[in-house]
C-alpha positions in Angstrom: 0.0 0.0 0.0 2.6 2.7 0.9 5.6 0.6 0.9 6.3 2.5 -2.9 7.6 5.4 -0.2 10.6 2.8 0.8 12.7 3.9 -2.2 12.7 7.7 -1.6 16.1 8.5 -1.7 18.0 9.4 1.5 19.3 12.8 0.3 16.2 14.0 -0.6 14.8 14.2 3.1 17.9 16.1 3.7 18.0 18.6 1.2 14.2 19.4 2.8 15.4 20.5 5.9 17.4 23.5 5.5 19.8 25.6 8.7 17.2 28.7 9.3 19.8 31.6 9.2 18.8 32.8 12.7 19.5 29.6 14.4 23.5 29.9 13.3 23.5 33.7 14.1 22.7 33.2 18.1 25.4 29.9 17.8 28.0 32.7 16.3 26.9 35.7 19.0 27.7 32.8 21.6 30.8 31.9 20.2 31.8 35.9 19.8 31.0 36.2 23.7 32.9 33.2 24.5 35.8 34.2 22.3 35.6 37.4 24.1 34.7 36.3 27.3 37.9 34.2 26.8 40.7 36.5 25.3 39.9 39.5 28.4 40.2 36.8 31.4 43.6 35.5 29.8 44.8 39.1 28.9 43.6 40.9 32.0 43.0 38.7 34.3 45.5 35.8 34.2 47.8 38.7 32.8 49.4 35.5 29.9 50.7 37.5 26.7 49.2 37.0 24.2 48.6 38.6 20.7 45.5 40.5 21.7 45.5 42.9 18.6 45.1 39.7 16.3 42.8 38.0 18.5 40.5 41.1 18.4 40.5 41.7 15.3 39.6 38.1 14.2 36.3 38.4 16.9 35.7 41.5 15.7 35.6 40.0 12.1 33.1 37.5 13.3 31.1 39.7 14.9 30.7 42.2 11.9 29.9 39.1 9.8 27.2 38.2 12.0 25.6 42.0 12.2 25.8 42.3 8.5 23.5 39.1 8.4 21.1 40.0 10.9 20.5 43.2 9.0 20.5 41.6 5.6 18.1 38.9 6.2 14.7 38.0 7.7 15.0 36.2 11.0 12.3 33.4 8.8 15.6 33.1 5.8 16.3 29.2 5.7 19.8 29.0 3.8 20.8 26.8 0.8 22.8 24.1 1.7 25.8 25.8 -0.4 25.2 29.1 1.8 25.3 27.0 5.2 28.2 25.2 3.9 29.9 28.3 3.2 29.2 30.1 6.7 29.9 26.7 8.4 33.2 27.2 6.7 33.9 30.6 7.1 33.2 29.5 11.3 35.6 26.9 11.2 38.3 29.2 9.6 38.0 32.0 12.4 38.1 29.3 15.0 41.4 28.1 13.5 42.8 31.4 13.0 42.4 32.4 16.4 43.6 29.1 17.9 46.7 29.0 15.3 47.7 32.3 16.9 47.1 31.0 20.7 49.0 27.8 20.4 47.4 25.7 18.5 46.6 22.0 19.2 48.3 22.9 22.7 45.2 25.2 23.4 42.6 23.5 25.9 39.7 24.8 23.4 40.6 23.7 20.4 37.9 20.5 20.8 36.0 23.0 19.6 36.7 23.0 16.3 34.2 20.1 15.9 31.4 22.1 16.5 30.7 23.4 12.9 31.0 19.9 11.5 28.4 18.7 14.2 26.3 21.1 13.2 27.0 20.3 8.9 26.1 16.7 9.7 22.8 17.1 11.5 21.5 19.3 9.5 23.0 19.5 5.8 23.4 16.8 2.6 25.8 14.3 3.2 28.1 15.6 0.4 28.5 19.2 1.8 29.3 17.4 5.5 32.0 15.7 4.1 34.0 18.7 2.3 33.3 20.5 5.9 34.9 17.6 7.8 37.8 17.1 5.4 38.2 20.8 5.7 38.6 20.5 9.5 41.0 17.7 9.2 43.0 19.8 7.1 42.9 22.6 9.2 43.3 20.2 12.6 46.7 19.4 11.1 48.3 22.9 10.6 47.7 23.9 13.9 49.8 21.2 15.0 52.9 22.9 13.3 51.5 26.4 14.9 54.7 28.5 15.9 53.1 30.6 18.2 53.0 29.4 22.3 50.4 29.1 24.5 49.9 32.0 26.3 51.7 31.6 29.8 52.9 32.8 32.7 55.7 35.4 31.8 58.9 33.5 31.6 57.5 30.4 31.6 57.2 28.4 28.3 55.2 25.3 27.5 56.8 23.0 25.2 54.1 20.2 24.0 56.2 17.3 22.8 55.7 15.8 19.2 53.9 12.4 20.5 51.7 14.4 22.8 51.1 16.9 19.9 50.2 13.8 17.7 48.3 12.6 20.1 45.8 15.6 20.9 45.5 15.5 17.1 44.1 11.9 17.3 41.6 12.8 19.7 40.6 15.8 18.6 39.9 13.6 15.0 38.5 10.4 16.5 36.4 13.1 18.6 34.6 14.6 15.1 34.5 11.8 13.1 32.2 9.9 16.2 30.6 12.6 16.9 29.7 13.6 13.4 28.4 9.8 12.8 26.6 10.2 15.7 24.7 13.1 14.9 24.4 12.1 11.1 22.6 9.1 12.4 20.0 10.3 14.8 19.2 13.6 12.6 18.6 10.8 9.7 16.4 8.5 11.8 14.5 11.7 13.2 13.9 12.8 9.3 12.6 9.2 8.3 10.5 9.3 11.5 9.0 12.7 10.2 8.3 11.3 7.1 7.0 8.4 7.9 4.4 10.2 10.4 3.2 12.4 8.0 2.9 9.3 5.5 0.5 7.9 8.5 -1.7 11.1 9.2 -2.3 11.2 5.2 -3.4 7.7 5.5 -5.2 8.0 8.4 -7.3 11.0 7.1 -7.8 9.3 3.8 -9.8 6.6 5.2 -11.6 8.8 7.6 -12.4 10.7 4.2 -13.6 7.3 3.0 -15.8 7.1 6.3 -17.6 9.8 6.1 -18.6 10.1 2.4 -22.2 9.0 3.7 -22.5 12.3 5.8 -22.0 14.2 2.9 -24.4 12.2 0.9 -26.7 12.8 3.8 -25.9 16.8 3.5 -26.4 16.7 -0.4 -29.7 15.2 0.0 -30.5 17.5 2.5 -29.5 21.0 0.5 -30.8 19.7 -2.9 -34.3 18.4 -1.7 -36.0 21.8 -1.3 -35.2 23.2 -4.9 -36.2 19.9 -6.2 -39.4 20.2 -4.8 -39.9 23.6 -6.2 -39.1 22.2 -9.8 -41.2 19.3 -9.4 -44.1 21.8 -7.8 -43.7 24.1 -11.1 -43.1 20.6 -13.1 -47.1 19.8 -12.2 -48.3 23.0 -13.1 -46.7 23.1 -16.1 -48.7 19.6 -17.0 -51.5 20.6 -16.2 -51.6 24.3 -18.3 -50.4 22.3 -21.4 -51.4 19.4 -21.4 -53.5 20.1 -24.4 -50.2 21.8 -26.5 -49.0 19.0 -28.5 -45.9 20.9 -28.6 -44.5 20.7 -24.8 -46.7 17.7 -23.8 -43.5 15.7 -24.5 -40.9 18.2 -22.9 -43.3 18.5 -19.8 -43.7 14.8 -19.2 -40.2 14.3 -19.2 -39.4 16.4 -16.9 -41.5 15.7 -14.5 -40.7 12.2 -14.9 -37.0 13.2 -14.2 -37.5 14.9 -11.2 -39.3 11.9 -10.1 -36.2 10.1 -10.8 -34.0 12.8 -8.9 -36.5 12.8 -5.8 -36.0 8.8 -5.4 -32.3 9.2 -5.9 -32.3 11.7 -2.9 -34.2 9.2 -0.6 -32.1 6.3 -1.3 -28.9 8.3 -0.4 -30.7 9.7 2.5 -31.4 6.0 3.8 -27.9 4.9 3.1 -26.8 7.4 6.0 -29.8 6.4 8.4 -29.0 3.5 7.8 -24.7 4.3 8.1 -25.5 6.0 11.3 -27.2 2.4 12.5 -25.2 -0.2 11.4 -22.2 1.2 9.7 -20.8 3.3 12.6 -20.7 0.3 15.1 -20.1 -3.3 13.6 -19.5 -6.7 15.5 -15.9 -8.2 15.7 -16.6 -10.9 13.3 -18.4 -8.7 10.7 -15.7 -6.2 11.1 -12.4 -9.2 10.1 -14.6 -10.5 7.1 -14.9 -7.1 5.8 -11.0 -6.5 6.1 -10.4 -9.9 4.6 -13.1 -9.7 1.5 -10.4 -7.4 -0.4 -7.7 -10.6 -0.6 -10.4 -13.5 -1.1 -9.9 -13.1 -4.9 -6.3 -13.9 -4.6 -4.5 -17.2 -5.2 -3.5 -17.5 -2.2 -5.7 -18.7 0.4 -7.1 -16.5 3.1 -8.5 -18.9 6.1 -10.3 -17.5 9.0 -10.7 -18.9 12.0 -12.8 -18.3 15.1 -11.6 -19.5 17.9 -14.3 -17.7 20.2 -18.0 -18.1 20.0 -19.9 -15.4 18.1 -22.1 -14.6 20.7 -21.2 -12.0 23.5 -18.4 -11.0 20.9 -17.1 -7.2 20.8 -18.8 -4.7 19.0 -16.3 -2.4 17.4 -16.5 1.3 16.4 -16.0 1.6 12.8 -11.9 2.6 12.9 -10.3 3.8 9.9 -6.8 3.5 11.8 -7.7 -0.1 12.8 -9.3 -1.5 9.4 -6.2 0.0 7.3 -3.6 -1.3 10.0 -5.1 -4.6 10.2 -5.5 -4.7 6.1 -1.9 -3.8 5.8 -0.8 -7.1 7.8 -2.6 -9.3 5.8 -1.8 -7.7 2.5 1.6 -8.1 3.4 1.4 -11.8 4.7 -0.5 -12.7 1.2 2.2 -11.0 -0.4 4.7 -13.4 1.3 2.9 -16.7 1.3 3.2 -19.1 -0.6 -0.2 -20.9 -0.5 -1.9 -20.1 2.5 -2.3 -17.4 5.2 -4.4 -18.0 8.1 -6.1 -14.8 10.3 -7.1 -16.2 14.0 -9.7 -14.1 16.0 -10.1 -14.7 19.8 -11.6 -12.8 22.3 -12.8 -13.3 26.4 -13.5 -10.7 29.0 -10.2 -9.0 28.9 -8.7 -9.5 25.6 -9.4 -9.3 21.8 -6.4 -11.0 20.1 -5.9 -11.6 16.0 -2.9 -13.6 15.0 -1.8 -13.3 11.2 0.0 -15.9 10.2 1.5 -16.7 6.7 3.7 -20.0 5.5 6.2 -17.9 3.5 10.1 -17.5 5.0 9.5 -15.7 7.6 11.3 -12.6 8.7 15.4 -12.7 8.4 17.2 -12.3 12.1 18.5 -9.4 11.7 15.6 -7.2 10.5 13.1 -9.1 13.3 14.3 -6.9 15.3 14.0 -3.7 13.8 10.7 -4.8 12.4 8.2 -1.7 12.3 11.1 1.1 12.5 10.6 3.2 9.0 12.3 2.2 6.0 13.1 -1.4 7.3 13.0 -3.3 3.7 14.1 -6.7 4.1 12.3 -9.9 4.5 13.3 -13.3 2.7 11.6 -13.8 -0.1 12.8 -16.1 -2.9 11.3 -14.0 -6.1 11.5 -10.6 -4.8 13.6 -7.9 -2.5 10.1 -7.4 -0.6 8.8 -4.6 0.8 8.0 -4.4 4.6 9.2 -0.8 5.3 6.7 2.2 5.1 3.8 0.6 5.1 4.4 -1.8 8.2 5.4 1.3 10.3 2.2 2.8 9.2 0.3 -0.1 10.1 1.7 -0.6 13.3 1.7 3.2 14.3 -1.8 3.0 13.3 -2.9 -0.2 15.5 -0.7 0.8 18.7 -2.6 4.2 18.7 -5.8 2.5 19.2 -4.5 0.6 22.0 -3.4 -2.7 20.4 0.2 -4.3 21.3 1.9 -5.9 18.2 4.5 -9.1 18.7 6.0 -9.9 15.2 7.8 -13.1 15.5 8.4 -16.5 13.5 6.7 -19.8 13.2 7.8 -22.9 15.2 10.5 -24.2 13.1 8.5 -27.5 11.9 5.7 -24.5 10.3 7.9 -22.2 7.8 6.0 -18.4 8.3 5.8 -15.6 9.9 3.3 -14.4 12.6 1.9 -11.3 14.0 0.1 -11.2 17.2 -2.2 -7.8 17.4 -3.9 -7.5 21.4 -6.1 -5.0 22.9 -7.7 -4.7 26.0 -10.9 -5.6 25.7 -12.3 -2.4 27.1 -10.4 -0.2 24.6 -11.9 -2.1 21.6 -15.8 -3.2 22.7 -18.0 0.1 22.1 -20.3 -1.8 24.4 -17.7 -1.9 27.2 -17.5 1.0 30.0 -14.8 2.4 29.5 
């Protein structure tokens, strides 16, 4: 059903979330203050030399290149991913800069050169994150050679050794590249989770849609029943004034006939929702399976169902678009992966309403059973095709577990090849008859 979503390419999501412009500008005034904040305690304070013209300067840049931005752009401006990369860059430089001059790798703050490259890979296309991190590798590397000291106590000198040198640089790496991973990852998975929620509301109010078409036959009927009277009113006076004119007794007749025709069409649609409002609304358990099951009885593979609970005293279900679609998912997707047979088990008591879906396919593979339901999953063994079992699933399950119901997806006992999904509710959630 929606597992055609699966294949959206990766990037794509990416390139639709772009750096709003007035998120980076309060990062940069925090770095300027920090900078600042920095440079006076060391100069004035702690009294170290340092080069405090340079330093200045290079905050002062920053600063300027900040204003100018605020001033040229709406606090709404969402950048390009070329324009992001290109600030992100310009960051990382000024950072450098001011840490080449300050002692480079030997300078307790120069971690923080992977904060621009965090920031590329949570939020920017893969390709641009890569140039930025390179960039920072390259510029990691010349501040190791940086000539300058560490500013220090006045006759005092601190010499960083070579190994110790090489050794900062290997954090400092190992430190960016993790972290930028890290953040690559989770900003991914938050994306496809977006996506994949949206995909579900869509869903969701595409069936409701479907639900309430009768209400709006119901209103139709309603709005057009008083000017149809009115024509079919006029209609009979019209008959009976020429009835005797051979020339409109033909036109006359037939259109009172047809607003016959139209006044009969208006009742049937308006006893379709009387009756929708009596037995379509709420629907018994039973009832409710054979309808989701009807749309996969034409297929060639067999769809068994079987009652393990007695009819009577069974549940009587709201009509759910959320639960119908969810539940139709499942077993589109278990006759998709069967060979001959899936069977759909219904059984229900006082506390519990459980279906179990099972199919005699392959079953799931280990290593996606347990990621089974996360978007974007698309494996499952399957000897003729890659499958699907990504988008739609999540869907499906987000669907079910909103109305209450816990899902188990698991395999068949080794001797019965398949797969099976167990869907439970508490019986309260799920009987409109229950008090809940």
């Amino acid at each position: 059903m929606a597992d055609d979503v699966d294949n959206k390419p990766q990037n794509d999501r990416h390139n639709s979330r772009r750096l709003r412009l007035q998120t980076l500008v309060r990062l940069r005034w925090l770095a300027v203050g920090g900078q600042a904040a920095t440079v006076f305690i060391v100069a004035f304070w702690l009294k170290f030399p340092l080069p405090l013209l340079a330093s200045t300067l290079l905050i002062a840049a920053l600063a300027w290149v900040n204003f100018f931005l605020t001033i040229r752009y709406p606090p709404t401006h969402r950048l390009e991913p070329a324009a992001a990369f290109a600030l992100l860059g310009l960051d990382l430089l000024q950072l450098c800069a001011l840490l080449f001059i300050t002692g480079g790798l030997a300078n307790p703050f120069a971690a923080l050169v992977c904060v621009p490259v965090i920031i590329s890979f949570a939020s920017q296309p893969i390709r641009y994150s890569v140039a930025l991190i390179v960039f920072a590798m390259v510029c990691i590397t010349i501040l190791a050679f940086s000539p300058f000291p560490l500013p220090w106590f006045n006759g005092a000198e601190i010499n960083v050794h070579n190994v110790m040198q090489f050794g900062v640089w290997c954090s400092i790496a190992s430190t960016m590249v993790f972290a930028a991973f890290y953040a690559y990852r989770v900003s991914m998975e938050a994306s496809q989770l977006a996506d994949a929620l949206a995909a579900t509301e869509l869903v969701l109010q595409r069936e409701k849609h479907l639900s309430q078409l009768d209400g709006l036959a119901a209103a139709a009927a309603h709005e057009l029943g008083t000017p149809l009277a009115t024509i079919s009113v006029v209609a009979k006076e019209m008959e009976r004034e020429l009835k005797d004119d051979d020339r409109f007794r033909e036109d006359v007749l037939l259109l009172r006939s047809q607003s016959e025709r139209c006044r009969d069409i208006l009742k049937r649609l308006t006893s379709l929702s009387a009756e929708g409002d009596a037995h379509m609304r709420r629907l018994p358990l039973s009832s409710m399976i054979e309808e989701i099951i009807a749309p996969y009885r034409e297929f060639p593979i067999e769809v068994e169902l079987i009652e393990k609970s007695p009819r009577k005293g069974e549940p009587v279900t709201e009509r759910n678009a959320g639960i119908m679609y969810g539940l139709g998912n499942l077993i589109e997707n278990a006759v998709d992966y069967a060979r001959e047979k899936v069977t759909v088990t219904v059984e229900h008591d006082h506390n519990k309403v459980l279906i179990i879906i099972e199919d005699d396919g392959n079953g799931y593979a280990p290593d996606i059973l347990t990621r089974i339901g996360e978007p974007y999953v698309t494996k499952r063994q399957k000897e003729d095709t890659a499958g699907g079992l990504g988008l739609g699933l999540f869907i499906a399950k987000t669907l079910l577990e909103r109305s209450g119901a816990t899902l188990v997806f698991e395999n068949r006992d080794p001797e019965s090849e398949g797969a099976r999904i167990r869907v439970e509710w508490p019986r309260m959630l799920i009987d409109a008859n229950s008090t809940k």
